[in-house]
Steps between C-alpha positions, in 0.01 A plus 500: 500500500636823322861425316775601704760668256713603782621324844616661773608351810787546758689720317479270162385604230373256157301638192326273237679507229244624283736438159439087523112587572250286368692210461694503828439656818845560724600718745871637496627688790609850469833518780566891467481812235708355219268216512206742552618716154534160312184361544286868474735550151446165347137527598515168712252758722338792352213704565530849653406436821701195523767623379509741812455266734747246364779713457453593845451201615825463344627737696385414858661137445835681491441749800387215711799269470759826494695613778532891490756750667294742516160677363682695271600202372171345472308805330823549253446060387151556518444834270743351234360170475159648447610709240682193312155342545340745316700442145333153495226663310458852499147570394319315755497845773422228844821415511654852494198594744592263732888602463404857563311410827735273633826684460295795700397199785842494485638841536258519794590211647879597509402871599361376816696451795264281728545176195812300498614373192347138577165687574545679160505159320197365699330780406548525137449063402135634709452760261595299183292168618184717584482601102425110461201534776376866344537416121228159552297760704514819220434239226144333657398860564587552095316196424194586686491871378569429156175254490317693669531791200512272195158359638336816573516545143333209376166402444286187505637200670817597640701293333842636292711432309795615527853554291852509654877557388842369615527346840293701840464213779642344752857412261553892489423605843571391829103299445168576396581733206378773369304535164527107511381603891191695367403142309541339790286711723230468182541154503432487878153658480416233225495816224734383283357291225894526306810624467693557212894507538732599179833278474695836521765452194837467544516382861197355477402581869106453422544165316780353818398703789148635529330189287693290807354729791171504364453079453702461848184750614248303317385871342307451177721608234621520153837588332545670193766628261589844526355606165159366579409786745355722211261159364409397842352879586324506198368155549451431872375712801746640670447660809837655611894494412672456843885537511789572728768734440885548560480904527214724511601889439370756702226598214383137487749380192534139552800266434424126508587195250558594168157483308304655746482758323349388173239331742362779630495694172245225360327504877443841362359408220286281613367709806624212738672661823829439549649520831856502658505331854820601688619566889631843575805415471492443087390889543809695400437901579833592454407469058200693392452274176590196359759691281764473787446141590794298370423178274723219562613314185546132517676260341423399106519154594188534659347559154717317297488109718219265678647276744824518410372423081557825228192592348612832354688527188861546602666815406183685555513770769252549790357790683408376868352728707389348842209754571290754294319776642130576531367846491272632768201589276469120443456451849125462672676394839830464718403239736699540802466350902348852642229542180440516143668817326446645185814574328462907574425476859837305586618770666305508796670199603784677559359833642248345693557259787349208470303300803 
């Protein structure tokens, strides 16, 4: 069975608190926004697409149990509390996606004379728990696409190897994942002879997180330290880099954990393809490059104590940026649920409807 990161049922809403993870597994319940911005800011959840759907979430448990006046009412609580959701972390662009589509669900909702305010709410907890039901669907479609182009490209036996950053699966989406997704649908078709995950320094979301998903999944893996990438190229066959990302720019600029970058700059190198496998909704058109995506900076702690134990020299100061950003001419492949797209050819997603 595929770890359940987030619960949703009646109205109630609990996350896995993914800060304890590996040595304890506990749910917490999220009650309502403030509790929604707490646990998407202290990365107790985290992920892009989770991130949406969580904060959401968040928000639905509050519009269920409230009693409005009137829909003007409604759409005003609901188009500020999205917005306050959206601070939590500002790179990741789901969230403010969502927000954007929501608070127009909303403006139509309370534009429309035949829907009565208790209608309106109905409506909108549908609209917010279908993400759950369409974000498991987008990310098997990922999976299956993105196999089906990394082994197109290789010859012999079929069997890859294949390297992966920060956290993809089912702990930062709503299940299934997606570049941890595209391992899985490898995986499935008994192609995957290993996986390599880096422990993703400071937060150490490869080492916790996707070492956990991929023994709970019984994948054939391996982890190693971030600096190894460069040695383990040169040494080993690599078939692919497969990783997620928090915002992709219009011209295929990628944001995702910090040290993605340097990854596929010696994928380059080495002539391995490196892919980014994302929904639409990491697609941000609104930016043409990865100049204009913001970089959240988190806290030197992070760098400077394990657990709670110093391991940095104190007095020392810290530069912690959360994400780095991967230009598109590094890029083979943006794996999404409708296809794979090369970096240049992202636009037809948006000018051309998609069946």
């Amino acid at each position: 069975m595929t770890l359940q990161a987030i619960k949703w049922e009646n109205g109630k809403l609990e996350i896995l608190d993914q800060i304890l993870l590996p040595a304890m597994s506990r749910y917490i319940s999220v009650r309502g926004v403030e509790d929604g911005w707490k646990v998407i800011n202290n990365m107790q959840v985290r992920g892009a697409p989770a991130i949406a759907i969580v904060g959401c979430l968040s928000l639905a448990t509050e519009i269920k149990n409230e009693k409005y006046i009137d829909k003007k009412n409604l759409r005003q609580d609901v188009e500020g509390k999205l917005n306050y959701l959206v601070s939590a972390r500002p790179t990741a662009v789901n969230m403010k996606i969502a927000a954007d589509e929501l608070i127009q669900l909303a403006n139509k909702l309370s534009k429309d004379e035949t829907v009565n305010v208790i209608e309106m709410q109905e409506r909108f907890i549908k609209a917010i728990e279908a993400m759950l039901e369409k974000d498991i669907a987008d990310n098997k479609a990922i999976g299956d696409y993105g196999a089906q182009e990394i082994l197109k490209n290789v010859s012999g036996d079929n069997f890859v190897r294949i390297l992966t950053h920060c956290n993809t699966g089912s702990l930062a989406t709503a299940g299934y994942g997606t570049a941890l997704g595209v391992i899985r649908s490898l995986h499935k078709k008994n192609s995957l002879e290993l996986v390599y995950c880096s422990e993703t320094r400071p937060y150490n979301q490869g080492a916790r997180l996707t070492a956990y998903e991929l023994v709970y999944e019984n994948i054939p893996a391996t982890l190693i330290c971030d600096d190894m990438v460069a040695a383990l190229m040169k040494s080993r066959n690599i078939s692919a880099v497969v990783v997620g990302a928090d915002r992709v720019a219009a011209n295929g600029d990628t944001a995702n954990k910090i040290g993605t970058y340097q990854i596929a700059i010696v994928a380059k190198y080495h002539n391995v393809p490196f892919y980014v496998a994302a929904p639409r909704t990491s697609i941000d058109f609104s930016i043409p490059s990865g100049d204009h995506i913001i970089i959240e900076e988190r806290p030197e702690r992070e760098l400077t104590h394990i657990n709670d134990q110093r391991i940095a020299a104190p007095g020392i100061q810290c530069w912690n940026p959360a994400f780095d950003v991967t230009p598109a001419n590094l890029i083979k492949g943006i794996i999404t649920e409708v296809g794979v797209y090369r970096p240049q050819d992202l636009l037809q997603l948006k000018t051309h409807e998609i069946n």
